[in-house]
Backbone as a ProteinNet text record, in pm:
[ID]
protein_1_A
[PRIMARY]
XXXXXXXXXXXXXXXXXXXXXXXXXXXXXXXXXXXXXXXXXXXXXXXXXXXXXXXXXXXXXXXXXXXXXXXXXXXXXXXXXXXXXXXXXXXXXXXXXXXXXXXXXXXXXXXXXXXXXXXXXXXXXXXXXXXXXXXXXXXXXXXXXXXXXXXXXXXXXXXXXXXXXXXXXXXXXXXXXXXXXXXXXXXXXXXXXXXXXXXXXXXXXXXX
[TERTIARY]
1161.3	1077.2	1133.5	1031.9	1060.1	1146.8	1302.1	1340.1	1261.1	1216	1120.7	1187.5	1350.8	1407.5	1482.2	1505	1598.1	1461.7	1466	1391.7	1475	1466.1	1562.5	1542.9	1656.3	1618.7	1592.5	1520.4	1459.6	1488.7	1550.7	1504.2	1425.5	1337.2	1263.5	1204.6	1140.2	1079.1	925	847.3	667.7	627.8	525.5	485.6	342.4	324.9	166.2	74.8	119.1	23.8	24.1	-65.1	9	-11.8	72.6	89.7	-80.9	-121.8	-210.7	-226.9	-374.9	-368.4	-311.7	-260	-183.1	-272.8	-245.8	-300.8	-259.8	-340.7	-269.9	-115.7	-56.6	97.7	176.6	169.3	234.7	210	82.2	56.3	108.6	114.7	209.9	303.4	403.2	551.2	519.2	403.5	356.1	335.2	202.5	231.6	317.1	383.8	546.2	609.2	651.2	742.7	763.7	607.6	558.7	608	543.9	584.4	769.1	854.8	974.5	964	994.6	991.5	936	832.5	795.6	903.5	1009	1070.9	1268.9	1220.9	1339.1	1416.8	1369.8	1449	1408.5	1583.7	1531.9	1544.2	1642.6	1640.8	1487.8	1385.2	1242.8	1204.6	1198.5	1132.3	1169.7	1306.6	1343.9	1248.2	1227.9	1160.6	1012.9	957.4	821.3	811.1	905	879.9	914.7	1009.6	1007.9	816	792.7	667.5	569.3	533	445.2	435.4	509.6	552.3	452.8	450.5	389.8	254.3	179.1	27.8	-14.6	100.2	78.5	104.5	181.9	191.7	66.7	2.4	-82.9	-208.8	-249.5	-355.6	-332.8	-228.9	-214.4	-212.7	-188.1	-185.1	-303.2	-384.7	-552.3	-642.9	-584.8	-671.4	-616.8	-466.3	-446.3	-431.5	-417.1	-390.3	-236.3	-189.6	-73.3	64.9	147.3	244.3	344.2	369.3	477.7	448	296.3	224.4	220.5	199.3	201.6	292.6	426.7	531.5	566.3	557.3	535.9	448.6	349.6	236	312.8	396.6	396.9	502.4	668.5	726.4	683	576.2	526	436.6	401.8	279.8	410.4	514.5	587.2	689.5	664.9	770.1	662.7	564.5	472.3	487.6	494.7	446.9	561.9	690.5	786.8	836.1	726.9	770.3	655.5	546.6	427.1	415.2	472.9	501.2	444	481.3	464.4	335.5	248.7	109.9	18.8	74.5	-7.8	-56.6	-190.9	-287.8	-304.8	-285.2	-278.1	-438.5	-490.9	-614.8	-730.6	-682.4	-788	-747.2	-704.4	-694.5	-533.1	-535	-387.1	-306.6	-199.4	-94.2	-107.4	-122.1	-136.2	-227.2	-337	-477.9	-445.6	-375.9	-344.2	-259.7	-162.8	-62.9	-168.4	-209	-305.8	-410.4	-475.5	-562	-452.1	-321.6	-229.3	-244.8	-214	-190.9	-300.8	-435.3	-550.8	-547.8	-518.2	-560.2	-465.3	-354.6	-196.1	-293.6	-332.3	-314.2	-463.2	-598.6	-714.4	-714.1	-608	-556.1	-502.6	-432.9	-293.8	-432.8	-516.9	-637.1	-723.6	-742.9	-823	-735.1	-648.7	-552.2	-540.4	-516	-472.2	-598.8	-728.2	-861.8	-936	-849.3	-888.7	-780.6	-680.7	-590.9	-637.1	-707.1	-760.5	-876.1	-955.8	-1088	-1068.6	-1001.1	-929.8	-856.7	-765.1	-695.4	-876.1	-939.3	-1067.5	-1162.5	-1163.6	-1235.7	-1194.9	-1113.5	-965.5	-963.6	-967.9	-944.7	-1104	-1223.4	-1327.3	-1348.1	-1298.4	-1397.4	-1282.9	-1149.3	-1045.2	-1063.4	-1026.6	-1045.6	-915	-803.5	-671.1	-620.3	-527	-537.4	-414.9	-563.5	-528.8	-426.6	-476.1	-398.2	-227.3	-145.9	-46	14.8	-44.9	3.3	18.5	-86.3	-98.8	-13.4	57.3	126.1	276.2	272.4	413.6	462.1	351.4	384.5	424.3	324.2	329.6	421.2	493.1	593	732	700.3	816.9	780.9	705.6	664.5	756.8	847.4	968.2	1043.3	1079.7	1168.5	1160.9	1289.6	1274.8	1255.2	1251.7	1201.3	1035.7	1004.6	802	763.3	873.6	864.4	879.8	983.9	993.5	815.6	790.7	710.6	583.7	548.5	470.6	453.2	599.6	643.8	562.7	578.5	599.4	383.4	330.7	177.5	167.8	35.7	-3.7	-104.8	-64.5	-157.5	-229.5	-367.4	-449.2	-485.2	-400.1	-376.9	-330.7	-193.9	-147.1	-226.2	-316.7	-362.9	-479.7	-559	-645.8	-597	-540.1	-451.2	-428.4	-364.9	-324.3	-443.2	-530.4	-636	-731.4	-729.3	-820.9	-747.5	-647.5	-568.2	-498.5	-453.2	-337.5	-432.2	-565.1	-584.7	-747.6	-768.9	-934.4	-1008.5	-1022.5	-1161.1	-1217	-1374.5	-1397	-1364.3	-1446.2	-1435.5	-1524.6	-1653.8	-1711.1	-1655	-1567.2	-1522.7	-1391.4	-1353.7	-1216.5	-1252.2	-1406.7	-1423.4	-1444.6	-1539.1	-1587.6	-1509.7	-1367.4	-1286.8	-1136.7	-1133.6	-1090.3	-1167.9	-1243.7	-1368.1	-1374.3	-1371	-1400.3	-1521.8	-1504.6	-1669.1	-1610	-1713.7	-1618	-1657.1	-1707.2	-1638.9	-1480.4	-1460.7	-1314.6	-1192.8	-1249.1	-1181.7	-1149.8	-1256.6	-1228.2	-1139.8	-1132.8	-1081.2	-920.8	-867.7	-747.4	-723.8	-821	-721.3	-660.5	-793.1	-721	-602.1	-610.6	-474.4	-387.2	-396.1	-310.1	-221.1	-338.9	-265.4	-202.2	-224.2	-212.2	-34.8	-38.8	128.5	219.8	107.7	247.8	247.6	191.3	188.2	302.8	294.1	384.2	551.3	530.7	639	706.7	684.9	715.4	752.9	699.8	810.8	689.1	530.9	462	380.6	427.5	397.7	254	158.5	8.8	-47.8	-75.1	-140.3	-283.4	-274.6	-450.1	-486.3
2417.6	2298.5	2209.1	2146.3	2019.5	1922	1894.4	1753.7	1654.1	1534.6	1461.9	1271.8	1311.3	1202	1207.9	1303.2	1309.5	1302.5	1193.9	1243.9	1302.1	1424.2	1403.4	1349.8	1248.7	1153.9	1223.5	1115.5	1232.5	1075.5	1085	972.2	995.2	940.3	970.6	823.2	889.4	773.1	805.8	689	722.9	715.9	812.7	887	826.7	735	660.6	745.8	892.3	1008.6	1083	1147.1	1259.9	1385.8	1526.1	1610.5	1682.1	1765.9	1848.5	1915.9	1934.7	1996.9	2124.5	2218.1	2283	2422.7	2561.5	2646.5	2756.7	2881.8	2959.5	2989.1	2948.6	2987.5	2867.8	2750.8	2608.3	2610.8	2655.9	2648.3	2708.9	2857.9	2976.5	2931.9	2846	2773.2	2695.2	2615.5	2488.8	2539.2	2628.4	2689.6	2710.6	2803.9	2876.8	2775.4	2721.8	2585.6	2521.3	2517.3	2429.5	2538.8	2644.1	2727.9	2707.9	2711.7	2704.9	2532.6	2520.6	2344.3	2328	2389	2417.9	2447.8	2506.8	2553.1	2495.4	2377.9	2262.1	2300.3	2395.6	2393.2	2260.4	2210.8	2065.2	2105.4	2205.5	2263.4	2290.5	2339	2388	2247.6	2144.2	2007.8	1942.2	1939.7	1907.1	1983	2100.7	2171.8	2135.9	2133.6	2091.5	1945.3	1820.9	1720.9	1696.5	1737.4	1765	1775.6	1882.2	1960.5	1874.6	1773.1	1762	1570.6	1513	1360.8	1298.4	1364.8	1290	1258.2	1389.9	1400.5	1277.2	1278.7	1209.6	1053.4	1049.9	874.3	836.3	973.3	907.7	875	976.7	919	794.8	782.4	640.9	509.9	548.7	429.7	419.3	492.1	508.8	429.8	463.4	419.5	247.8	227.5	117.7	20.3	37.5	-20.3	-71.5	-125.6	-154.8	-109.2	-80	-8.4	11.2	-125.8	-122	-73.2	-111.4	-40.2	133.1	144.8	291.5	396.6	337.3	388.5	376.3	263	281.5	401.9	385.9	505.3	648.7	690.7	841.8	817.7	749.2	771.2	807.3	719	746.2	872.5	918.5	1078	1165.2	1221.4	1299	1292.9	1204.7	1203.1	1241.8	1241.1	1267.6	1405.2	1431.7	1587.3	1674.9	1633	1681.8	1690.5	1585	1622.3	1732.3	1728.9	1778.2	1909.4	2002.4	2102.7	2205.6	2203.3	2348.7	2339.2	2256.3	2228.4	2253.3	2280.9	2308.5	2462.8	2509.8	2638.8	2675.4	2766.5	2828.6	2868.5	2906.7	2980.1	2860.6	2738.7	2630	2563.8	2581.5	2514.5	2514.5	2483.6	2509.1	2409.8	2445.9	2347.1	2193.2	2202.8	2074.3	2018.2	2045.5	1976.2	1947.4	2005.3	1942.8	1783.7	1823.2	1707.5	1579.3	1621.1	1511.1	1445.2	1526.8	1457.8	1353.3	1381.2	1334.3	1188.3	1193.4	1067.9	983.6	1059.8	988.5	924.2	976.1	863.1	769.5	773	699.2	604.3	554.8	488.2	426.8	465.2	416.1	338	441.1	307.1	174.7	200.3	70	-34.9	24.7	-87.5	-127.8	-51.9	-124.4	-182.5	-189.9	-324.6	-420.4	-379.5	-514	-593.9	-511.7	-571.7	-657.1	-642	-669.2	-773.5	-831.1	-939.8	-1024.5	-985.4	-1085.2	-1144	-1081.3	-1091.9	-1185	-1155.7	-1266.3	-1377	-1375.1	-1507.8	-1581.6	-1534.3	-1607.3	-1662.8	-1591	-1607.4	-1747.8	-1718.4	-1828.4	-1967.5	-1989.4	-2073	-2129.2	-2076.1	-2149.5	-2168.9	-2128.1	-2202.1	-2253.9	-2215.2	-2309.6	-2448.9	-2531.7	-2704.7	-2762.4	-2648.8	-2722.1	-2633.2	-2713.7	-2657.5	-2534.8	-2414.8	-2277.9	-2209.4	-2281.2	-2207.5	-2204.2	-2317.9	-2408.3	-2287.4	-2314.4	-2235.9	-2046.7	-1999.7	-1869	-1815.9	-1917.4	-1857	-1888.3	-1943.3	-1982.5	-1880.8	-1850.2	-1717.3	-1609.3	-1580	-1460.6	-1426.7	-1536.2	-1529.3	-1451.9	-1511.4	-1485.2	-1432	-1375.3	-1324.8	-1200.7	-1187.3	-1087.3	-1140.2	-1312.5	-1412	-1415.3	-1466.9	-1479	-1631	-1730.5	-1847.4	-1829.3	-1718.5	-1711.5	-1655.6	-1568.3	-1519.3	-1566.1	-1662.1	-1774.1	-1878.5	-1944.2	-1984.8	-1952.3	-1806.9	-1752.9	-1718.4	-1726.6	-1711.6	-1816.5	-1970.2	-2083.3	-2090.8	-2034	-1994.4	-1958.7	-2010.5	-1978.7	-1835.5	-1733.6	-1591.1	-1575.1	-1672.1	-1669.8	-1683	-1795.4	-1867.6	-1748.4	-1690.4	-1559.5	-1448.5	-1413.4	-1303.3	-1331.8	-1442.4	-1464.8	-1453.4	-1513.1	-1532.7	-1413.6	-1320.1	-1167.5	-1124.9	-1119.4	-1000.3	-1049.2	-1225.1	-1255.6	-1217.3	-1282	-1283	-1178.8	-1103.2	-944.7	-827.5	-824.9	-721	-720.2	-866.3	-884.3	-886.5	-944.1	-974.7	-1084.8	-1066.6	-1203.8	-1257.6	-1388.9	-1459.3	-1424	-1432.5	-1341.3	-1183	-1136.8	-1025.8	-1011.1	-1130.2	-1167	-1245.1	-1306.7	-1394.2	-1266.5	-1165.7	-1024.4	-946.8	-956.3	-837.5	-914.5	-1028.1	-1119	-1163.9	-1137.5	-1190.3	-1366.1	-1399	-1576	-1616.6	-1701.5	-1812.5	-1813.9	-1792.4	-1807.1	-1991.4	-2103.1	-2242.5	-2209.5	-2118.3	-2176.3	-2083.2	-1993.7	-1950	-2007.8	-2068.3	-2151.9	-2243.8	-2304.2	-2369.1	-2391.9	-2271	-2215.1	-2203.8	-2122.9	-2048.9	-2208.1	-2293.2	-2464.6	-2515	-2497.6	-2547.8	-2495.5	-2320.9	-2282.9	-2261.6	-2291.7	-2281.9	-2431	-2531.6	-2661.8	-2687.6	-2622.5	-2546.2	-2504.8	-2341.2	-2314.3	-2376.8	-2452.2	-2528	-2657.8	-2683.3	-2783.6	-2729.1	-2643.2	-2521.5	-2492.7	-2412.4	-2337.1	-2480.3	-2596.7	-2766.8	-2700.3	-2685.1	-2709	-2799.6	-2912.5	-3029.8	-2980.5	-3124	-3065.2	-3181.5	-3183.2	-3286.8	-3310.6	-3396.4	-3471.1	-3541.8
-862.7	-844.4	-735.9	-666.7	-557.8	-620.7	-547.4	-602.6	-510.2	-597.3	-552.8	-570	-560.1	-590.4	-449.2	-384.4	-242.9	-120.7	-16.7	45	199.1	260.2	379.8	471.7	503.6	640.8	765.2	842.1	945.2	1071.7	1182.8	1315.5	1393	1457.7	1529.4	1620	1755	1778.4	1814	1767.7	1749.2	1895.8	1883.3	2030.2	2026.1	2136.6	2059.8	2109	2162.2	2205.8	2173.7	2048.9	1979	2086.8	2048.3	2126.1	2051.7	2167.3	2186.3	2039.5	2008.9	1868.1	1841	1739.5	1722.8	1766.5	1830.9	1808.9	1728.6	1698.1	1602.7	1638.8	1769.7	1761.5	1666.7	1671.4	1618.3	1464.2	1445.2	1282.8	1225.6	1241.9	1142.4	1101.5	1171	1148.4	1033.7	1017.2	1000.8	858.2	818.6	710.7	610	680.1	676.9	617	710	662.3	528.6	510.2	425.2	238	286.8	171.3	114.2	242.4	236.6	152.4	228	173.4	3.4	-8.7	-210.2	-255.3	-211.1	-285.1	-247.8	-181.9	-155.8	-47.9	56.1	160.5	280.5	263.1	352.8	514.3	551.5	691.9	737.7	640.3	699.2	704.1	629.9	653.7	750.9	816	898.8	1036.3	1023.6	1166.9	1141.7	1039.4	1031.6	1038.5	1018.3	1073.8	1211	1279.8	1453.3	1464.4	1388.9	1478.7	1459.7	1316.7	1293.5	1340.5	1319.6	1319.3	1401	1550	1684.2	1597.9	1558.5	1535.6	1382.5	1346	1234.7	1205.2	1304.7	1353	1410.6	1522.1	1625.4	1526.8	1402.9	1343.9	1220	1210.4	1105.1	1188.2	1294	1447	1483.7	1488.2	1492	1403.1	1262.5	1155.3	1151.5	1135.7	1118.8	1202.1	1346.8	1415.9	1418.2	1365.8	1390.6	1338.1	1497.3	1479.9	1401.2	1349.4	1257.8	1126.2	1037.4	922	972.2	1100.9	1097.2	1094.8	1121.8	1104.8	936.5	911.3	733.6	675.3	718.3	686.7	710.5	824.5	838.9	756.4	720.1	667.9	520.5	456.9	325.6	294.4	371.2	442.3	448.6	507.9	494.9	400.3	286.8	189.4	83.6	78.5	43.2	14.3	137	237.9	128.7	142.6	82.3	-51.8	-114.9	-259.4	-304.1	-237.7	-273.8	-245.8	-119.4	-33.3	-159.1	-241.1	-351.5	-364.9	-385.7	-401.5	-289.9	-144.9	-45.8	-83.7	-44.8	-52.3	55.1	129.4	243.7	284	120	132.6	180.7	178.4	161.6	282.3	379.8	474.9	614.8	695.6	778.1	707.3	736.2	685.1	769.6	861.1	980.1	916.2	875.9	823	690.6	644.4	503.4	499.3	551	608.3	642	753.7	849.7	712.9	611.5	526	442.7	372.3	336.5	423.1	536.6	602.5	631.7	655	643.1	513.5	415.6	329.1	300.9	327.4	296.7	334.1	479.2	617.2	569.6	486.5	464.6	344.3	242.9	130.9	150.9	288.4	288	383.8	444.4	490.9	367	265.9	165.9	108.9	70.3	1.9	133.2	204	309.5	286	312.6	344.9	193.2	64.9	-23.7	-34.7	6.8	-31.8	29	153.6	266.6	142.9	139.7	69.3	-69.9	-189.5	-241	-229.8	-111.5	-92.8	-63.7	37	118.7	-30.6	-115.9	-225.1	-293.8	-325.3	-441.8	-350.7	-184.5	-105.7	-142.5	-164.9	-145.5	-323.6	-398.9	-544.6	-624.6	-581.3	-652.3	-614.9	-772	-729	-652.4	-665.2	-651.3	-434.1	-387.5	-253.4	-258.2	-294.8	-325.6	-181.4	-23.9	39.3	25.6	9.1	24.2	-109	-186.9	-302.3	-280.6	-276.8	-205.4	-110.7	22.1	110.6	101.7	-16.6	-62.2	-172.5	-255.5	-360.6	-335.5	-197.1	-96	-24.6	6.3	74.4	-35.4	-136.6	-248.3	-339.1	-372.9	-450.3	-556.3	-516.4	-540.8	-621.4	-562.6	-586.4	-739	-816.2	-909.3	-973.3	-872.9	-907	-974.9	-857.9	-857.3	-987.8	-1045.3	-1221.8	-1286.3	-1280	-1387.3	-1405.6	-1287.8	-1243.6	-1332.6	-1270.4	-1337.1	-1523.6	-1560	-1722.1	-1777	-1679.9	-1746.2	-1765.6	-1700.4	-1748.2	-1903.9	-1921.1	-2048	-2039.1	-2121	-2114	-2062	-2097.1	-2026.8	-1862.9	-1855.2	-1726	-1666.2	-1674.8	-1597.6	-1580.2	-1703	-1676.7	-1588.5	-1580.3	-1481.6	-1360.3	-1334.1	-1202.8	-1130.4	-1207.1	-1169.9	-1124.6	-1228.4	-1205.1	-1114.9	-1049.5	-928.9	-808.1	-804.7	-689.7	-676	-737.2	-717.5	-721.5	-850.7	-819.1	-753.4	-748.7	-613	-707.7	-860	-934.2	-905.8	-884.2	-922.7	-1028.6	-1036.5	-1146.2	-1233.9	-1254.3	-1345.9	-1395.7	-1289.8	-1388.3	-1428.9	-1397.5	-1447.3	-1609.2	-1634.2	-1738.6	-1904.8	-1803.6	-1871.8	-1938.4	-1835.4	-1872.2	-1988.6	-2003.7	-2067	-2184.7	-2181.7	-2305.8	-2317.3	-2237.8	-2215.4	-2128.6	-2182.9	-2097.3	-1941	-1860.6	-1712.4	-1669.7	-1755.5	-1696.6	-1765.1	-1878.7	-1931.9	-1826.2	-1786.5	-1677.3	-1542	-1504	-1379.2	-1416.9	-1504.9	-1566.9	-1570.4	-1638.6	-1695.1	-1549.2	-1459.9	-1336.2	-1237.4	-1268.6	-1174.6	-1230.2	-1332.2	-1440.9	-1390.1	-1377.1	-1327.6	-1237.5	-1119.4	-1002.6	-951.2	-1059.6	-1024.7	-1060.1	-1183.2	-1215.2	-1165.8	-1056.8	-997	-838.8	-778.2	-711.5	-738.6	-869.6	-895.8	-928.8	-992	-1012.9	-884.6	-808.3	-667.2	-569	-631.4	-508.1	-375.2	-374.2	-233.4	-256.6	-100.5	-93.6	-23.8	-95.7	-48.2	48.5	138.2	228.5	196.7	152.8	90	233.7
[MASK]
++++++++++++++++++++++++++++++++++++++++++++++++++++++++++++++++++++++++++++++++++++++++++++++++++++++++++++++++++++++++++++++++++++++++++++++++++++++++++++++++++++++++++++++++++++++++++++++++++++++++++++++++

């Protein structure tokens, strides 16, 4: 079985041109490789990431636009690549195209979350009573922090779990009221309370 706890380091630098698509000589390796690699050889991952890296930066650089997310993207696509290797089917497709779908979606997921935090903060900024931005880019910032957990502790259930499920995981408010089983005025409610808290909690000064 794949160890899926080692990943092997690999340096490289991103080629914002990927090389020419592969023909039947480049793929056989590619394949190949890949079979080796199922079965934890890190020397073959090493030659199949040489081969494959350029093509796979150039389409996460494509989809996402920006370079630094896309270098995130291939590192997370070939670690991917490498725990998963035993699971590639030869019969269903080239090894290159397998990979490349791998990274297409890494790189289309990491835009629908980006595109959905946008979409909630924008939400929360227009129907919160309290000044949701000040609060938001201060959480965001720290959010790791363990002041922002405490913070967040010092919420009442309700209050937190609203909070989470508008702002972290993009509900509205009606389906934040639905999926809570509450009246959504007592939700708007709880969530102003709330954010009026950790606003007061987190020390951000608000300019009226």
């Amino acid at each position: 079985p794949m160890p899926d706890s080692h990943f092997p380091a690999r340096t490289w630098t991103p080629q914002l041109v990927p090389p020419p698509p592969a023909t039947a000589g480049p793929e056989c390796p590619a394949a190949a490789l890949l079979t080796q690699i199922g079965r934890g050889d890190e020397s073959a991952f090493a030659r199949l990431y040489d081969l494959v890296i350029g093509r796979v930066y150039g389409l996460a650089r494509r989809v996402v636009r920006d370079p630094q997310m896309a270098e995130d993207i291939t590192q997370e696509a070939m670690t991917e690549v490498w725990r998963s290797a035993a699971r590639f089917d030869p019969a269903k497709g080239t090894g290159t195209a397998w990979i490349l779908t791998i990274t297409h979606r890494r790189a289309v997921d990491r835009v629908r979350t980006e595109q959905a935090h946008t979409d909630t903060t924008t939400r929360l900024r227009e129907h919160a009573d309290v000044p949701y931005d000040e609060v938001s880019e201060h959480a965001g910032a720290r959010m790791e922090s363990a002041h922002v957990r405490q913070c967040l502790a010092g919420l009442t259930e309700l209050q937190h779990q609203a909070i989470a499920l508008a702002y972290y995981q993009g509900l509205t408010y009606p389906q934040v009221a639905t999926l809570l089983g509450a009246a959504l005025p007592t939700i708007k409610s709880r969530m102003r309370d709330g954010l009026a808290r950790l606003r007061d909690c987190l020390g951000v000064e608000v300019n009226r």
